[in-house]
C-alpha positions as CSV (number, residue, x, y, z in Angstrom):
1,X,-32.9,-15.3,12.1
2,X,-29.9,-17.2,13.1
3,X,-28.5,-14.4,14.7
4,X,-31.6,-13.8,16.9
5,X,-31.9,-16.9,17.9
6,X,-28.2,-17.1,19.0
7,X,-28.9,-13.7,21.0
8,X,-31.5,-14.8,22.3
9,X,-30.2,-18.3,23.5
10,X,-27.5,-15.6,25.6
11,X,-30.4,-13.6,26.7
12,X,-32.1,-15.8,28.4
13,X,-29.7,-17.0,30.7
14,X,-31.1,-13.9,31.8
15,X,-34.3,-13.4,31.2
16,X,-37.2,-15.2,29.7
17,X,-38.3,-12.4,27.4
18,X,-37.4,-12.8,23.6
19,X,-34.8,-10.2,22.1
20,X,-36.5,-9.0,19.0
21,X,-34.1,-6.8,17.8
22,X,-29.8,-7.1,17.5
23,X,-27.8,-5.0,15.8
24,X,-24.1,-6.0,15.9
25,X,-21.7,-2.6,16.2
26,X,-19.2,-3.3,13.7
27,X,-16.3,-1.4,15.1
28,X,-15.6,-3.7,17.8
29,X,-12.5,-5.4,17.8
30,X,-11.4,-7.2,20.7
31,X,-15.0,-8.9,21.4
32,X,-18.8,-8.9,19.4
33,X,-20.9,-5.8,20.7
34,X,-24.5,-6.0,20.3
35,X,-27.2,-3.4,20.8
36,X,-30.2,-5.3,21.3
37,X,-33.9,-4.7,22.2
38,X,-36.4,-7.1,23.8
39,X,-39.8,-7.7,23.2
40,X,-41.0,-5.6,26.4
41,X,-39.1,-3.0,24.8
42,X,-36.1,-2.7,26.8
43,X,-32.8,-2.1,26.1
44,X,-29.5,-3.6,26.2
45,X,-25.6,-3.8,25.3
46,X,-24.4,-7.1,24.4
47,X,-21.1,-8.3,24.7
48,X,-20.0,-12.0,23.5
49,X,-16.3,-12.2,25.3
50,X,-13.7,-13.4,23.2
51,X,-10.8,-13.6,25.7
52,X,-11.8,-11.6,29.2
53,X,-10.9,-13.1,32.4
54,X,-13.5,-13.0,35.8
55,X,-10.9,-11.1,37.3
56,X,-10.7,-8.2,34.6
57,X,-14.3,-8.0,34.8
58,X,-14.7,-7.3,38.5
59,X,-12.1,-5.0,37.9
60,X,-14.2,-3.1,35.2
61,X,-17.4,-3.2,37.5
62,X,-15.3,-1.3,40.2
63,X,-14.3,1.3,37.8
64,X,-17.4,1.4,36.5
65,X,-18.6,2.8,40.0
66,X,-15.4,5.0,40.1
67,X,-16.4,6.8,36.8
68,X,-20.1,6.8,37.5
69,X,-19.2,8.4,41.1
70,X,-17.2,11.0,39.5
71,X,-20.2,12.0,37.0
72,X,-18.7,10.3,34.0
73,X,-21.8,8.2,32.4
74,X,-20.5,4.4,31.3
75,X,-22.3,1.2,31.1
76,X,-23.2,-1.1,34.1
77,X,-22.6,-4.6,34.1
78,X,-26.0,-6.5,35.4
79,X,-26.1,-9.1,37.4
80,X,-26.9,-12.3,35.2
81,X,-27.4,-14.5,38.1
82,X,-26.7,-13.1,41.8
83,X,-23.4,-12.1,42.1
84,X,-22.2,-13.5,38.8
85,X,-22.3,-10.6,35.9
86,X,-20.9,-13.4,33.1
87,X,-23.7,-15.1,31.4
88,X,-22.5,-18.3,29.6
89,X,-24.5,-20.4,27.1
90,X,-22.9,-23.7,25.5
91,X,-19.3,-22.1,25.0
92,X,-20.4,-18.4,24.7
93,X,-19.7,-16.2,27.5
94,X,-21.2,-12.5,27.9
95,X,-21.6,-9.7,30.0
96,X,-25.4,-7.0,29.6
97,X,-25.6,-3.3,30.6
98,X,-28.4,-1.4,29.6
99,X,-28.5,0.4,26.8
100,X,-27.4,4.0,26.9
101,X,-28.9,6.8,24.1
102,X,-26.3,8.7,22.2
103,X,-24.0,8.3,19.2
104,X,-19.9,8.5,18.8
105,X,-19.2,11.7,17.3
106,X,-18.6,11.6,13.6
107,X,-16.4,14.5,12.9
108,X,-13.9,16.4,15.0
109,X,-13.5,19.8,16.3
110,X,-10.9,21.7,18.5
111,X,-13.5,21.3,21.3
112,X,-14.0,17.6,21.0
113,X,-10.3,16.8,21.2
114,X,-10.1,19.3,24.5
115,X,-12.8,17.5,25.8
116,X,-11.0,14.0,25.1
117,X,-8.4,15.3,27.1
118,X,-10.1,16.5,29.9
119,X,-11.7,13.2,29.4
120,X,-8.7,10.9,30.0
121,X,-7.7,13.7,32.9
122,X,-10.7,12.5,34.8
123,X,-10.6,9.2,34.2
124,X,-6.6,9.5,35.5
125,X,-8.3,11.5,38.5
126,X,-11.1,9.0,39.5
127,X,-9.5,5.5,38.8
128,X,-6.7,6.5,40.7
129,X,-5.3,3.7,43.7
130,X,-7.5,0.9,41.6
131,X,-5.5,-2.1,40.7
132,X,-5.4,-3.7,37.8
133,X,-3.7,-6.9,37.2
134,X,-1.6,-7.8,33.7
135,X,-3.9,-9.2,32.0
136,X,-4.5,-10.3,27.9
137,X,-6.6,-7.3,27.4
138,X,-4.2,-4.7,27.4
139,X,-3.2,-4.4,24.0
140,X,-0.7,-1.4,25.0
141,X,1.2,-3.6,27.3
142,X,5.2,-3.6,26.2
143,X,5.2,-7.2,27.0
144,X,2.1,-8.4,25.1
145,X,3.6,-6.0,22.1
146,X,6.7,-7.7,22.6
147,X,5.4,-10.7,22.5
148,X,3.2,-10.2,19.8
149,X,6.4,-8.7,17.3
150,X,8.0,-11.7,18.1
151,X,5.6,-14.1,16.8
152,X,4.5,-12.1,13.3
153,X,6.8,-12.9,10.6
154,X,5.3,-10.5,8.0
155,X,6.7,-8.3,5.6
156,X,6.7,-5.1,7.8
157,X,8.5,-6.4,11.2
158,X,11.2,-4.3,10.6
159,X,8.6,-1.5,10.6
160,X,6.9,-2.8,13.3
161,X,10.6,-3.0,16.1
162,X,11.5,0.3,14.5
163,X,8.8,2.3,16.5
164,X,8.3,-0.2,18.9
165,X,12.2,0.5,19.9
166,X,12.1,4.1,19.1
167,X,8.6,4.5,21.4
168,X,9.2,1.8,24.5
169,X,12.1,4.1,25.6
170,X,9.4,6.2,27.2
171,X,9.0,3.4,29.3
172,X,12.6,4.2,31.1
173,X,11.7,7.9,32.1
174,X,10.3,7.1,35.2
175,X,7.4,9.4,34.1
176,X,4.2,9.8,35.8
177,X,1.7,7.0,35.8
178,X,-2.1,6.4,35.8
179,X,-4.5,3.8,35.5
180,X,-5.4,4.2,32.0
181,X,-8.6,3.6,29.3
182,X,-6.0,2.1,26.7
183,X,-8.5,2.8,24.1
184,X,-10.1,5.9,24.0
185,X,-10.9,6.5,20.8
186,X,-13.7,7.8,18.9
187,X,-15.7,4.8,18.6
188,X,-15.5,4.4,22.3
189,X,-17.3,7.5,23.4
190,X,-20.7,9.0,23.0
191,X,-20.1,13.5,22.3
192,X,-22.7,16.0,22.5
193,X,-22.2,19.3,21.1
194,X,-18.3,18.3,20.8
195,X,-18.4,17.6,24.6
196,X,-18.0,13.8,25.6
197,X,-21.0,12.2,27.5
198,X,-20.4,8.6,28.1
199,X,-17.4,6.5,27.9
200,X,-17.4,3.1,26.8
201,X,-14.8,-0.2,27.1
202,X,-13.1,-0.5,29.7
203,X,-11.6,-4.0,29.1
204,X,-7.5,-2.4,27.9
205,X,-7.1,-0.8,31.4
206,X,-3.4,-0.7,32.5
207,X,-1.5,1.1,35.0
208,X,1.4,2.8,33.0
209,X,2.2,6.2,31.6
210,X,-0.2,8.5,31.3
211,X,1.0,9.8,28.0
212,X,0.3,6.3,26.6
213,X,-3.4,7.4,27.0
214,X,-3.1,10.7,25.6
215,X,-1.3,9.1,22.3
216,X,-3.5,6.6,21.9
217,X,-6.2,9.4,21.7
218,X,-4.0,11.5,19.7
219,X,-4.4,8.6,16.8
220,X,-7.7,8.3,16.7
221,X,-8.2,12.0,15.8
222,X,-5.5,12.1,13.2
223,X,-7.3,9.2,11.2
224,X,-10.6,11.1,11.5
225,X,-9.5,15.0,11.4
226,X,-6.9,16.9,9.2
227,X,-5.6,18.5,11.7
228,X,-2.0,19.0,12.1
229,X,0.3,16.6,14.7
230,X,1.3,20.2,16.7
231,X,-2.9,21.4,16.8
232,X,-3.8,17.5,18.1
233,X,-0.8,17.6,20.5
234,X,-1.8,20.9,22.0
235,X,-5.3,20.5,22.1
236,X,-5.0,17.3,24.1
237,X,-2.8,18.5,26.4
238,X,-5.1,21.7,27.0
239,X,-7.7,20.2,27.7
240,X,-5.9,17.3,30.0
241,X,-4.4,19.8,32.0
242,X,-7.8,21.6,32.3
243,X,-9.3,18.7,34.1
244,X,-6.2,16.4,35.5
245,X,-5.4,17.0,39.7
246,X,-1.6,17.0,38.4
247,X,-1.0,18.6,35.2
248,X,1.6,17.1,32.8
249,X,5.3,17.7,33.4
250,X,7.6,19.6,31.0
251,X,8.9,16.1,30.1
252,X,5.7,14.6,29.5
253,X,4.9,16.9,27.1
254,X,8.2,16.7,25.4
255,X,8.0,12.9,24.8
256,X,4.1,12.6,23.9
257,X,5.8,12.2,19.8
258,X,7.5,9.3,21.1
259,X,4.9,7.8,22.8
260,X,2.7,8.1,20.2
261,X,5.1,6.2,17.9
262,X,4.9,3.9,20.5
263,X,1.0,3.4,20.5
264,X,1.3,3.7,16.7
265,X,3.8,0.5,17.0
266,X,2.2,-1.6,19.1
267,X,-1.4,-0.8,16.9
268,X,0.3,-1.9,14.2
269,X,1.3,-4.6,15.9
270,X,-2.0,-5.9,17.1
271,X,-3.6,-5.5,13.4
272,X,-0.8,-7.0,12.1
273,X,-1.4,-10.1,13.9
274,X,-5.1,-10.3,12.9
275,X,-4.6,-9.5,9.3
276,X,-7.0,-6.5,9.8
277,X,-7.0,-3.1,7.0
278,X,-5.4,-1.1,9.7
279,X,-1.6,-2.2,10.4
280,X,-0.3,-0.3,7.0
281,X,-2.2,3.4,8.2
282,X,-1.0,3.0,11.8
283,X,2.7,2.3,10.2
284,X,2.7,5.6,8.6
285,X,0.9,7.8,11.5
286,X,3.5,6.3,13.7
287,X,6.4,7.1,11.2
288,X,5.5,10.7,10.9
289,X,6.3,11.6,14.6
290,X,9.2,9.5,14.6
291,X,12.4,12.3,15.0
């Protein structure tokens, strides 16, 4: 009950109608998700904000349209108030989309992870000329990974500047760079018949290399596939260049292992920081590309 009635206490900054229904989506991270249901039976997504800014949120709304435009289906922010889409009650801030059927795909095929490349192609393809500020959302960020090392004094910092100095030399390549998803991982996508529908989350955007998307994908599957690092490589890189107006370079390709030592650092990194089940598992993915 007392998490009904501090839904519903959100809700109705937006509507009258009582939520009767709220299911929190434990796989969230950076801020609480909720899939909720009113009493006129419609519904919603829920997110309480931890830590977004106004500005990354009108940001997100214009990508939104970008990736709706280009046929990719993704949540829309509603308008709480006019022209505001952050509700706030007493110190709890939050955004509302409605709810979108489907389910993240539970296991993995050689067609899903093609279709998460040709995923992040698209999304490379249609987001490209936004801009998008730094901002505290973008875990992937070399600076906020930096930053981040430099304050964790745990037992596996060594661990943790290993790949982060092994992987950030991507960063000096001058390679080819996209607005990114920064976080499209299983959990962040609905999949039909091994083919993604709807994309989810995009709070992490950052402009940077576009390899840093693909690795980030590329650890996802590894933790939920047993699938060899050569058959996720490929795959990904497939299907990208299936999709993508400008298919990876030669060099691209040949640094994707140190990029995903990279993503696998600065994971690492983040759970580290939050005492969360996942640094250790990150660690190792990230050590078994490491050449």
């Amino acid at each position: 009950m007392a998490k009904l009635d501090r839904i519903n206490n959100l809700f109705h900054e937006y509507s009258p109608t009582n939520v009767v229904k709220a299911t929190k989506n434990d796989e969230a991270f950076a801020n609480e998700v909720f899939d909720i249901t009113a009493a006129d039976n419609q519904s919603y997504f829920l997110k309480v904000l931890k830590s977004q800014h106004s500005s990354v949120i009108a940001n997100e709304v214009v990508m939104q349209q970008r990736l709706l435009n280009a046929g990719i289906i993704t949540p829309e922010y509603i308008e709480i108030t006019p022209g505001y889409y952050v509700g706030q009650y007493e110190n709890e801030r939050f955004l509302l989309s409605r709810y979108i059927p489907g389910s993240s795909p539970k296991t993995v095929s050689p067609k899903l992870i093609k279709s998460f490349g040709a995923t992040l192609a698209k999304l490379h393809n249609c987001l490209d000329g936004v801009t998008i500020p730094d901002n505290d959302m973008q875990w992937l960020n070399p600076k906020s990974v930096k930053a981040d090392i430099a304050t964790y004094n745990g037992s596996v910092k060594p661990a943790l500047e290993g790949l982060f100095t092994y992987g950030s030399a991507i960063f000096n390549l001058n390679l080819p760079r996209a607005v990114t998803h920064g976080d499209l991982w299983l959990s962040n996508v609905f999949a039909e018949d091994d083919e993604i529908t709807t994309v989810f989350d995009l709070e992490t955007a950052e402009e940077t290399a576009r390899i840093v998307d693909i690795a980030r994908t590329y650890t996802s599957i590894r933790f939920s596939s047993d699938y060899s690092v050569d058959k996720v490589i490929d795959s990904l890189v497939d299907g990208y260049n299936s999709a993508a107006n400008e298919q990876l370079t030669s060099e691209e390709i040949a640094n994707i292992r140190q990029a995903i030592a990279y993503v696998c650092g600065a994971c690492a990194t983040w759970h580290a920081v939050h005492g969360t089940r996942y640094r250790d598992p990150y660690i190792q993915l990230g050590s078994e590309v490491k050449t």
